[in-house]
N, C-alpha and C positions, 0 to 999 in steps of 0.2 A: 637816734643818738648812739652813740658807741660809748662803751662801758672802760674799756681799756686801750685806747690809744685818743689823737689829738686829729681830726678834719681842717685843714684849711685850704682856701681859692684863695689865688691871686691872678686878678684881672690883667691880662694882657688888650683886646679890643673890644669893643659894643661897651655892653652894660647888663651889669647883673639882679635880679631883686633875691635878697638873701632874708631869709625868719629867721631868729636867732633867740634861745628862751625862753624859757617858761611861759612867756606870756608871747612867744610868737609873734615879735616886735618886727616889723619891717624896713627894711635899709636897701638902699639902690645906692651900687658903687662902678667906678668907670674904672678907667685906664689905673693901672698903678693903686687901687684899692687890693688891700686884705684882711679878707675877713677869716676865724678862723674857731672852731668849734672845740676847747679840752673836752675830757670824758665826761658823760652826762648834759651836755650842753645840746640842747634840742635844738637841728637845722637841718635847713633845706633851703634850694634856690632853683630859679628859672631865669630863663628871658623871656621879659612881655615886651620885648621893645622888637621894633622889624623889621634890623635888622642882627647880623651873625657877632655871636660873643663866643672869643675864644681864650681860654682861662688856663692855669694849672693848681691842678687840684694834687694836696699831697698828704697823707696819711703817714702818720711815724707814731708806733713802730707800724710797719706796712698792715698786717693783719691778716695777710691774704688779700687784698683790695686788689689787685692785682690777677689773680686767679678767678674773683668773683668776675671780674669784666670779661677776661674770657671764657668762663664757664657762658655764661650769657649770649657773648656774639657765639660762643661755638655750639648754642643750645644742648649741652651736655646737662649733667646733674651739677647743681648748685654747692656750691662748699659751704661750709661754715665759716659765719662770717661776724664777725665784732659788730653788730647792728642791729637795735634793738626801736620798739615802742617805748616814746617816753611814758612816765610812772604816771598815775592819776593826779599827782600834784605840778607833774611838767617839768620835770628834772632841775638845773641849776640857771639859775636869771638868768636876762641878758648881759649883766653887767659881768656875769664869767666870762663871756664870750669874749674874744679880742676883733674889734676892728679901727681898722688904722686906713684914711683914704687918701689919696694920694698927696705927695709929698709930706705927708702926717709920720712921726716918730721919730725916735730922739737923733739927732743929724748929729757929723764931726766930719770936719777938711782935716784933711795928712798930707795939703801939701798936694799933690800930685794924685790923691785919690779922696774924693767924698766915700763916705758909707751914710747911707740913710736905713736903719734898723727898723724895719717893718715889724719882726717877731723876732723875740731873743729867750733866750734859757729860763728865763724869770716869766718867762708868760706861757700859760697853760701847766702841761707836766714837763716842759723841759726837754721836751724829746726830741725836736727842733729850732734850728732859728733860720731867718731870710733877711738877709741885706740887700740892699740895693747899690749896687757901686756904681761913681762916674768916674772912669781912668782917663787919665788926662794924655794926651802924642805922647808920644813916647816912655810913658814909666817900665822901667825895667823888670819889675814885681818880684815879690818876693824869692829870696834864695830856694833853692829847689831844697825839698821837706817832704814827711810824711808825718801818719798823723795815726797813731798803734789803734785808739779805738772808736774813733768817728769818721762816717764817710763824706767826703765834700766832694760839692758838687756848683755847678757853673751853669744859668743860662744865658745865652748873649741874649740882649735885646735891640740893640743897634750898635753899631761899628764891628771891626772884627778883633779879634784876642786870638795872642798865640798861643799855646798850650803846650807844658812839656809833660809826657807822660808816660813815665820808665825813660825809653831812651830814644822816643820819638818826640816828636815835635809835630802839633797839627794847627792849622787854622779855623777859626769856629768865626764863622759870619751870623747875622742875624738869626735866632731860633735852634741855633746849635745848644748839645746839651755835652758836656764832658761831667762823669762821674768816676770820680777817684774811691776804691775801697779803702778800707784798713789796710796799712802798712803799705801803701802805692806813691811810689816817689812823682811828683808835680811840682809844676810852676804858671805862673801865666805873666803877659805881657801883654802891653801897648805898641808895638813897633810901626803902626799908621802915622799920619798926621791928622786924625781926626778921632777926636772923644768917645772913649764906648763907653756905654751904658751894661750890665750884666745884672743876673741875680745869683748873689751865692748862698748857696742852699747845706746847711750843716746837719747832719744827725749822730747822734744827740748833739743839742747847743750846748753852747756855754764859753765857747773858744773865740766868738764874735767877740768877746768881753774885752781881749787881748788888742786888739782894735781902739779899745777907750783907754786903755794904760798907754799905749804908744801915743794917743792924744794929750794925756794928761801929764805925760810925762816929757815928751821930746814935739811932740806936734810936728811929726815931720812922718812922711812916708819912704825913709830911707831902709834899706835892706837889712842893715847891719844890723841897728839901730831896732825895727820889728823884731828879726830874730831871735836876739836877747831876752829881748821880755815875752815872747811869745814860749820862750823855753819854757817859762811856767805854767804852762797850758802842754795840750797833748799835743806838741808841735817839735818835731825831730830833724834838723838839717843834718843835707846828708851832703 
């Protein structure tokens, strides 16, 4: 278990078996499951299945996870790492744990773009959230913005998105990863004729939220319209 930061997979292909909890509950999730570990929450997973499962797995705040993998493949000396034996009573249930299996979590249409909210600010420590978007041909996406103290990040999963980023502009097809830091101006778009699917990945969460006010408020995926209300979030047009 990890003491100070949140573990969570999310399944791209195969199939995962994931223990989750004190009591070491067992769960098997496929395509578009996630499962995800707050601090103290005992986990581990494999594949027993035969064939290849390929996942992203994301740790916030990082930890070092990053350096442990390559201390490892580089057989050097091991860092210190957030990762511990759970206690003799088995750390926090399963029911801390979060899992949400595919198409599972609270949905909203805007119009030109679904969000389906696998993980949001309210679950675990908040150090995190993952959306699932479907952008529809052609949406124009949001007015280019930055964002002072969280980093957002993009994965496609099928179709391609365009990307603006400072003051390029890239294409990201399937398995492409664009990550925006603090204070990095971005946009993204639809200009295909054919629906993309992505995962937008926020650290710290909480700005997904902005997303349910423009539902509940205007229910429309218009530019204008998002930016306003997303101003009360960390969200800066520039």
């Amino acid at each position: 278990m990890h003491r100070e930061h949140s573990d969570a997979f999310y399944v791209l292909e195969g199939e995962l078996e994931f223990e989750l909890g004190a009591e070491r509950r067992l769960v098997t999730g496929g395509p578009g499951t996630l499962a995800a570990a707050p601090p103290n929450v005992a986990h581990t997973f494999r594949n027993s299945s035969g064939g290849t499962a390929i996942f992203l797995n994301i740790h916030a705040p990082a930890a070092g996870f990053g350096d442990l993998l390559r201390a490892r493949r580089d057989r050097t000396e091991i860092p210190h790492f957030d990762q511990f034996d759970p206690p003799p009573d088995g750390g926090r249930p399963f029911e801390d744990a979060i899992l949400r299996g595919p198409g599972e979590g609270d949905a909203i249409d805007l119009g030109q773009t679904d969000a389906l909210f696998k993980m949001e600010a309210s679950d675990g420590q908040g150090s995190f959230s993952i959306t699932e978007l479907t952008i529809s041909p052609g949406f124009p996406g949001p007015v280019p913005h930055r964002h002072r103290g969280l980093v957002d990040s993009f994965f496609v999963l099928e179709g391609t998105l365009v990307f603006r980023l400072g003051d390029d502009e890239l294409e990201g097809g399937p398995g492409s990863y664009a990550f925006v830091p603090p204070g990095g101006v971005h946009s993204f778009a639809n200009r295909s004729g054919e629906t993309v699917r992505a995962l937008n990945v926020m650290a710290p969460g909480g700005l997904e939220q902005y997303l349910k006010e423009v539902h509940a408020a205007v229910g429309t995926s218009d530019p204008e319209a998002m930016a306003e209300i997303a101003s009360r979030y960390d969200f800066q047009p520039v």
